[in-house]
KEKE-3310 file (N, C-alpha, C; in steps of 0.2 Angstrom, whole numbers, plus 5000, padded with zeros to 4 digits):
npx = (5565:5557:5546:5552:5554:5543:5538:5549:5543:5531:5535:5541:5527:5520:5528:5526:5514:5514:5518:5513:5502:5510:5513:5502:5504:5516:5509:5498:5508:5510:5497:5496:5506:5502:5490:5495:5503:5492:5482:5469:5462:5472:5475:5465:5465:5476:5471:5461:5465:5474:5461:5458:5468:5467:5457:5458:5470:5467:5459:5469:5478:5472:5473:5487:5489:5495:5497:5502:5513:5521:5522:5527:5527:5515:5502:5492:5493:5500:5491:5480:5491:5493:5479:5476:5483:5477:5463:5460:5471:5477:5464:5458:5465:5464:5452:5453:5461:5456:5445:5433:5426:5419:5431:5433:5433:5439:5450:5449:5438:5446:5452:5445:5439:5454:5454:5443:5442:5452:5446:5439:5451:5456:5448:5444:5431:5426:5420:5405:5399:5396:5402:5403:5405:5403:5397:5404:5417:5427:5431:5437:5440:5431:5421:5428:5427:5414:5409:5420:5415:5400:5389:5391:5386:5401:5397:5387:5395:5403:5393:5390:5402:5402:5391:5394:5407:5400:5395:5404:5404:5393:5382:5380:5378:5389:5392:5406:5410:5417:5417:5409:5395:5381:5372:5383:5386:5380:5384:5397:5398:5392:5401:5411:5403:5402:5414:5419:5413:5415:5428:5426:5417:5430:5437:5430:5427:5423:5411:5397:5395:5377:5373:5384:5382:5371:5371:5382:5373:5364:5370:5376:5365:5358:5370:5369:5357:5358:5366:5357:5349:5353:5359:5342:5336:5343:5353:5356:5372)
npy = (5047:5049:5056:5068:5072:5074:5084:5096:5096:5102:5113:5121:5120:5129:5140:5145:5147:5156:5168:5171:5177:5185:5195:5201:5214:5219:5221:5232:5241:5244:5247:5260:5267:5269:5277:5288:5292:5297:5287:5281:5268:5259:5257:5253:5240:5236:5234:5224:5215:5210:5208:5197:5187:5187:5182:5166:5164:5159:5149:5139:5141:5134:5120:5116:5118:5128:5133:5123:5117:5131:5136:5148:5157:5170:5168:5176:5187:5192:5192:5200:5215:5216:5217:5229:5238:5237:5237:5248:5260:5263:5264:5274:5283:5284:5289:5299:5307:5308:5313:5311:5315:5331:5345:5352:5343:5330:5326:5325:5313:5306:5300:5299:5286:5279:5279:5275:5261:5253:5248:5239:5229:5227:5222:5206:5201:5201:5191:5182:5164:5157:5162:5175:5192:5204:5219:5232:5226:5235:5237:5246:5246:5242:5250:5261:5256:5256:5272:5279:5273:5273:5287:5297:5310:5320:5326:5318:5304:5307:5307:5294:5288:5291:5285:5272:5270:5271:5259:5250:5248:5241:5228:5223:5210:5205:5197:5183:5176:5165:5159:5158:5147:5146:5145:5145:5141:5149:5163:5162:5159:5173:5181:5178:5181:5196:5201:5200:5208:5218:5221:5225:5235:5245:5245:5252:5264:5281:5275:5264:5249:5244:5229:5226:5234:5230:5217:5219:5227:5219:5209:5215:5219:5206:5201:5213:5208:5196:5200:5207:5197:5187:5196:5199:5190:5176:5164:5165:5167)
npz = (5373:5361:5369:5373:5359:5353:5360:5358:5346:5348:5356:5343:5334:5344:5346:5332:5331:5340:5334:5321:5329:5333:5320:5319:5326:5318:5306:5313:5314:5299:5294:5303:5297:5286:5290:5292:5281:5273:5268:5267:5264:5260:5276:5280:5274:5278:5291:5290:5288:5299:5306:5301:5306:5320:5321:5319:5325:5338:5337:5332:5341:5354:5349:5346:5358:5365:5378:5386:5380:5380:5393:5402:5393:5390:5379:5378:5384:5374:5364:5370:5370:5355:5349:5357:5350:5337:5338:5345:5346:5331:5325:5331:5330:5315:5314:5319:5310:5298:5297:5303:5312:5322:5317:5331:5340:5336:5343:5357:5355:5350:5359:5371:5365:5368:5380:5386:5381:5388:5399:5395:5391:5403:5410:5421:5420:5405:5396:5395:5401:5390:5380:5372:5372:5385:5385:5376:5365:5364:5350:5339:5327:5316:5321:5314:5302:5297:5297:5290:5277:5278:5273:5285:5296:5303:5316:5317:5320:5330:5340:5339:5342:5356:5361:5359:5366:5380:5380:5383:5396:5400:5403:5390:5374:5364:5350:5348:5333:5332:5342:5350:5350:5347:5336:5326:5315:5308:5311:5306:5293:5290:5295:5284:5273:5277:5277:5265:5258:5263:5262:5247:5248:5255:5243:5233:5239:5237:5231:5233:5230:5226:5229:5236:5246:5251:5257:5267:5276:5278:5283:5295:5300:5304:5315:5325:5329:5332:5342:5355:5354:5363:5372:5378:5380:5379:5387:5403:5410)
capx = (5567:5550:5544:5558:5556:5536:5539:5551:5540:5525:5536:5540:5521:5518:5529:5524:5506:5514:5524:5507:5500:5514:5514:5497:5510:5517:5501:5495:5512:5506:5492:5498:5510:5496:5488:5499:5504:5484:5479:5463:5460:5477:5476:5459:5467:5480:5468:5457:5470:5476:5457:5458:5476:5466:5450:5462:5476:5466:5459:5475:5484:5469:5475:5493:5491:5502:5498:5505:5522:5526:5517:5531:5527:5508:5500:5483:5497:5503:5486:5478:5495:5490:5473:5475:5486:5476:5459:5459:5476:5475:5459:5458:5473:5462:5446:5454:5466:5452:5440:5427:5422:5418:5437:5437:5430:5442:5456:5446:5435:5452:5456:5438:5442:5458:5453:5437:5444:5455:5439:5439:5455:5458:5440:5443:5426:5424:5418:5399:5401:5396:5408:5399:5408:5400:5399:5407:5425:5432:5433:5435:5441:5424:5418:5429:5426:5408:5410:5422:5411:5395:5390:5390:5391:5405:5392:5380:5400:5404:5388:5390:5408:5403:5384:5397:5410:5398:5390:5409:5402:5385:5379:5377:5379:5392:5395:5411:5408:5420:5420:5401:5392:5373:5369:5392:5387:5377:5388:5404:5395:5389:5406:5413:5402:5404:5421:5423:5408:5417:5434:5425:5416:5434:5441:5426:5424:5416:5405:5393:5389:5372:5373:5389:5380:5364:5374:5385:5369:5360:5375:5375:5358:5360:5374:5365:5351:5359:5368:5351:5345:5358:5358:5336:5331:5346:5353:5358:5379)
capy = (5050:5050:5064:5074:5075:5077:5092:5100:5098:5105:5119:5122:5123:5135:5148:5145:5150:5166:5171:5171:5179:5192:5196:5209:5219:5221:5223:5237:5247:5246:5253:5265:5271:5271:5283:5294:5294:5297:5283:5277:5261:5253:5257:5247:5234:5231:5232:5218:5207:5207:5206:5191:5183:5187:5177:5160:5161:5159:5142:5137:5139:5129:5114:5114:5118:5133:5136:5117:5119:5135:5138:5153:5164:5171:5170:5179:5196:5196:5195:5208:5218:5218:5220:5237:5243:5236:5238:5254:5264:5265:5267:5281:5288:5286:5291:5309:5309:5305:5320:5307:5318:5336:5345:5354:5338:5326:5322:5322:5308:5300:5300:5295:5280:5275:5279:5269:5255:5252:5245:5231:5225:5225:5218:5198:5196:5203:5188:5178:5158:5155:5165:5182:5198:5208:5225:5235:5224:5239:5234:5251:5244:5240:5257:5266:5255:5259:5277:5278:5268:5279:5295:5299:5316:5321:5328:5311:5299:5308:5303:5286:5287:5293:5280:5267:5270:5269:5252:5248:5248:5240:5220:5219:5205:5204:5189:5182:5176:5160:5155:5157:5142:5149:5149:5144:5140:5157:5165:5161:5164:5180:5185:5178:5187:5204:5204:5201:5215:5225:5222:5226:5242:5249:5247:5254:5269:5282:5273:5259:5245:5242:5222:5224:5239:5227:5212:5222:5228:5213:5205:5220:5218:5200:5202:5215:5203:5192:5203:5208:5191:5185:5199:5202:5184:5172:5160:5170:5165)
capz = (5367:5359:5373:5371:5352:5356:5367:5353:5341:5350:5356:5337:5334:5349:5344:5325:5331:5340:5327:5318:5330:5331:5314:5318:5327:5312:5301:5314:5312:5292:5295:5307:5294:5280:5292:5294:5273:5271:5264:5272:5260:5263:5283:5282:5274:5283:5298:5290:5288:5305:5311:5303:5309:5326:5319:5318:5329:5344:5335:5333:5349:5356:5346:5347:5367:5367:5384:5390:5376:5382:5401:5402:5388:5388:5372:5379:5385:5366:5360:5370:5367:5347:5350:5359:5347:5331:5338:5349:5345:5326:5324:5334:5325:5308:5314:5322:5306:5291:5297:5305:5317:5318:5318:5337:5344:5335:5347:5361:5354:5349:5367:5373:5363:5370:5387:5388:5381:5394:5403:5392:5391:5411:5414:5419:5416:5398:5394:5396:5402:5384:5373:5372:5376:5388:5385:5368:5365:5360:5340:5336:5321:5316:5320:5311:5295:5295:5299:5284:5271:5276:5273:5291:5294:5309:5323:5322:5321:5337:5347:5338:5347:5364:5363:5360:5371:5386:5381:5385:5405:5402:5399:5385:5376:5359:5350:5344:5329:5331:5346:5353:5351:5347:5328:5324:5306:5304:5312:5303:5285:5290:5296:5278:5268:5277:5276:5258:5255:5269:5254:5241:5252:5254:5237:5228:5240:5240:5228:5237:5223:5226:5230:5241:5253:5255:5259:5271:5278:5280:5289:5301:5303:5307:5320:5329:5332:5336:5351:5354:5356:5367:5378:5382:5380:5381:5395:5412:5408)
cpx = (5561:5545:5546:5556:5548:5533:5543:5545:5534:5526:5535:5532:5519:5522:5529:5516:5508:5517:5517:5503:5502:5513:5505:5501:5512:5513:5500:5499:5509:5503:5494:5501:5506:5492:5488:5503:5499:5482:5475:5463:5463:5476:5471:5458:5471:5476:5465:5462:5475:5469:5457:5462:5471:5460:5453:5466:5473:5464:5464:5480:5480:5469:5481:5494:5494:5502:5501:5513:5524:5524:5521:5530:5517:5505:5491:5487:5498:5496:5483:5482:5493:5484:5473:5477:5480:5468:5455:5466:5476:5470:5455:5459:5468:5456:5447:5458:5460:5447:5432:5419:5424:5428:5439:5434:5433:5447:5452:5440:5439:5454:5452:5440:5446:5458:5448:5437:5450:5453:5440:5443:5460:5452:5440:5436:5423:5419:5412:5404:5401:5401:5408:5404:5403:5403:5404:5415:5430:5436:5431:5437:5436:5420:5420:5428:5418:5407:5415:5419:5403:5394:5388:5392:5394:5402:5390:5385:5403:5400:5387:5396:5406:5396:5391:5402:5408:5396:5397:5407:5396:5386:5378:5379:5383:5395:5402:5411:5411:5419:5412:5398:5385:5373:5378:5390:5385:5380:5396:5401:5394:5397:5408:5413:5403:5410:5421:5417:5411:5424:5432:5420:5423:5438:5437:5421:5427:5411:5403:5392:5384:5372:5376:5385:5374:5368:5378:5380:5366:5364:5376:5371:5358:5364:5371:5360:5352:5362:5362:5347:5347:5355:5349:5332:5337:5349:5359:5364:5384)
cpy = (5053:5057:5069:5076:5076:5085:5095:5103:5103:5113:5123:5124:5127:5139:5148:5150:5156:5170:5174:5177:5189:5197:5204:5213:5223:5224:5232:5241:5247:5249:5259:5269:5273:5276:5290:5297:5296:5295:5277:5270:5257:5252:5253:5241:5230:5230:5225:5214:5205:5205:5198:5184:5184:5181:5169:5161:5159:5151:5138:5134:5135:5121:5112:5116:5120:5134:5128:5118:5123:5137:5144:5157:5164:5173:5174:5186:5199:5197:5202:5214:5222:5220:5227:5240:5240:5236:5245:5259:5267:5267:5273:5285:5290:5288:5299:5311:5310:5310:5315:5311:5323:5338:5347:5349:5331:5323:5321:5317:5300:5298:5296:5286:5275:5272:5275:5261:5250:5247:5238:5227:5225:5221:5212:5196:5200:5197:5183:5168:5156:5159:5173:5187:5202:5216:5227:5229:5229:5236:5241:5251:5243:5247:5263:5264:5258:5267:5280:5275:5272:5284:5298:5307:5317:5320:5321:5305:5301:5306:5296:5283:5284:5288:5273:5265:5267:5263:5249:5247:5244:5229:5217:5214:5207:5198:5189:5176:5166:5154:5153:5151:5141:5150:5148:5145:5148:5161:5167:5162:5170:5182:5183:5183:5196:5204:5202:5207:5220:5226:5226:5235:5248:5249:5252:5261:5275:5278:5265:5255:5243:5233:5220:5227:5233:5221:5215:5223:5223:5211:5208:5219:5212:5198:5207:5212:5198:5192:5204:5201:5188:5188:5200:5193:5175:5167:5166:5169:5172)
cpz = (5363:5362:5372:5363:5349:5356:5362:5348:5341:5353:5349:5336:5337:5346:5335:5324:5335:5337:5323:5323:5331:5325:5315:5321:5321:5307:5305:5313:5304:5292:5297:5301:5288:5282:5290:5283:5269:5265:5266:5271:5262:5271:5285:5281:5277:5291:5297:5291:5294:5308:5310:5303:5314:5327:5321:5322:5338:5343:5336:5337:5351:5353:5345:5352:5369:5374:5388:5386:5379:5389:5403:5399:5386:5381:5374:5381:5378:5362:5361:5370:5359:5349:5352:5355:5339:5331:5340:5344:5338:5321:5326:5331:5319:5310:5315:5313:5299:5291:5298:5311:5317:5321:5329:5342:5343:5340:5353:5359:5352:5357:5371:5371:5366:5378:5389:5386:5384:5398:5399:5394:5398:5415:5412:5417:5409:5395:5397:5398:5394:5377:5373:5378:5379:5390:5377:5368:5360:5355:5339:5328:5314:5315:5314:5302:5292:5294:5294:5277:5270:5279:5279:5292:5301:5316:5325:5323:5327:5341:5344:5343:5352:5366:5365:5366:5378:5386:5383:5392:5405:5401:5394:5381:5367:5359:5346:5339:5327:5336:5352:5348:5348:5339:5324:5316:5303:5304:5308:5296:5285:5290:5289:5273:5270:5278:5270:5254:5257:5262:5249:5244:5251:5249:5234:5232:5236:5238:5231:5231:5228:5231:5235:5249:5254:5257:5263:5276:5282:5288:5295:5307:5309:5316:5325:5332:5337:5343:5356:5357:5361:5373:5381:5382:5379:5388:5399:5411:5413)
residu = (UNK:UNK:UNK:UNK:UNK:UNK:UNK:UNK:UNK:UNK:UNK:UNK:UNK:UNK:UNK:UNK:UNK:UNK:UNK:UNK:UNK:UNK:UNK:UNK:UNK:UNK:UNK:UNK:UNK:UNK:UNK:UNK:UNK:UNK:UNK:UNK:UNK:UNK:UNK:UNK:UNK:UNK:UNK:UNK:UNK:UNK:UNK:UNK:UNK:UNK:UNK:UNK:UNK:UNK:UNK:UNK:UNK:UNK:UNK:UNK:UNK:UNK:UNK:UNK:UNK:UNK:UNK:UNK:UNK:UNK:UNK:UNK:UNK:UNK:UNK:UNK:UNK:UNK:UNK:UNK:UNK:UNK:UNK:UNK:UNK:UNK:UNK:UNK:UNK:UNK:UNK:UNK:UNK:UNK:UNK:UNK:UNK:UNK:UNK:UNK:UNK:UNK:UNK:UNK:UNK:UNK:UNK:UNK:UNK:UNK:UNK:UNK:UNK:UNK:UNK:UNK:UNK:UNK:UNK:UNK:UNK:UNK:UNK:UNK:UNK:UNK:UNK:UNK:UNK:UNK:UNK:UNK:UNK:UNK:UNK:UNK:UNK:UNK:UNK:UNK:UNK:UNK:UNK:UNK:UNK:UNK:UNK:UNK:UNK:UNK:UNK:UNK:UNK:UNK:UNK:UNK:UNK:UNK:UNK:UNK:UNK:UNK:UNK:UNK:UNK:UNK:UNK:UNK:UNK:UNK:UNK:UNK:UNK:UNK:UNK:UNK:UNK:UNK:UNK:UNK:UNK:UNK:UNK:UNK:UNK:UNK:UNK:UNK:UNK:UNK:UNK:UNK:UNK:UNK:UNK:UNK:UNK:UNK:UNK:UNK:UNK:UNK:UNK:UNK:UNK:UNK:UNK:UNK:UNK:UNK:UNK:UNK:UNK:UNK:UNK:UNK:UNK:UNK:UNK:UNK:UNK:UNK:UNK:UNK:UNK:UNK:UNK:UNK:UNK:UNK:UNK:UNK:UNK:UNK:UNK:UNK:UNK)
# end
């Protein structure tokens, strides 16, 4: 009896934490319809706040052992499901729709996007022994926050595109912020404060407060080095 009401319980939990994890589904339709009602600010909020239900639910599952409760129902299909649609899909959508890129070059740069990161999310080995994504993990989500936030003009956010898109094919070495190992504490602050500069970046565009864009920056900064460090002078993984 004790088993049995064990095993309930722990299903109960697993599908608590895909429900959770569900729920970016939902968020990316928000966004998606934010797009399409052109309203950049809300569409990048509701991106954030699925990027970070994706941030956590992966935590989560790993401690209430969704993969032994439910061994029938993939919570790594439903993830990378959402993912494509709230990392690649929509932000495509906003980056052709927002005027990101120059106008006779826009869809095809949408398309590039969705077509390249295909690669990612069919390549078992996306992933280093140590956590580290190999190669771009198409977060175009990411791209298009920055590429909205600065004065980027279209011509130089297309070859921002088309550099990016390729490193989707290379070695290199992206960290994950949670789950890599190397620097965890620095990591995890850094991601904190750029996401609540990255907040305060999107309410208070166009205008950059001073204090947020250097703390945005920095953070940037940071995170590139550390990809940087990983991938030219880290362990062979």
């Amino acid at each position: 009896m004790t088993e049995r009401i064990f095993s309930r319980t722990s299903q109960a939990s697993a599908w608590a934490v895909h429900a959770l994890t569900g729920s970016g589904a939902a968020l990316g339709v928000l966004a998606f319809i934010a797009v399409i009602d052109n309203d950049p600010k809300t569409a990048l909020l509701w991106l954030g706040a699925a990027l970070m239900i994706d941030g956590l639910d992966g935590s989560l599952a790993r401690r209430v052992n969704v993969k032994e409760a439910l061994p029938w129902f993939s919570g790594d299909t439903l993830d990378l499901v959402i993912d494509y649609l709230n990392y690649v899909v929509v932000p495509a959508v906003f980056i052709h729709r927002f005027g990101l890129l120059p106008d006779h070059l826009s869809l095809i740069g949408a398309l590039y996007i969705a077509l390249t990161s295909l690669y990612c999310f069919c390549n078992t080995q996306m992933k280093s022994g140590d956590n580290y994504f190999v190669g771009f993990p198409a977060i175009w989500n990411i791209i298009a926050l920055y590429l909205f936030v600065l004065p980027i003009p279209p011509a130089v956010g297309f070859a921002i595109v088309i550099v990016i898109g390729v490193l989707t094919f290379t070695t290199i070495k992206f960290v994950h912020p949670f789950r890599v190992q190397h620097f965890r504490i620095w990591n995890i602050g850094a991601t904190i404060l750029w996401m609540l500069t990255s907040l305060v970046l999107i309410l208070s565009h166009p205008v950059i407060p001073a204090w947020a864009g250097a703390v945005w920056g920095l953070t940037s900064i940071y995170f590139i080095g550390v990809c940087l460090w990983r991938t030219l002078w880290g362990p062979k993984l």
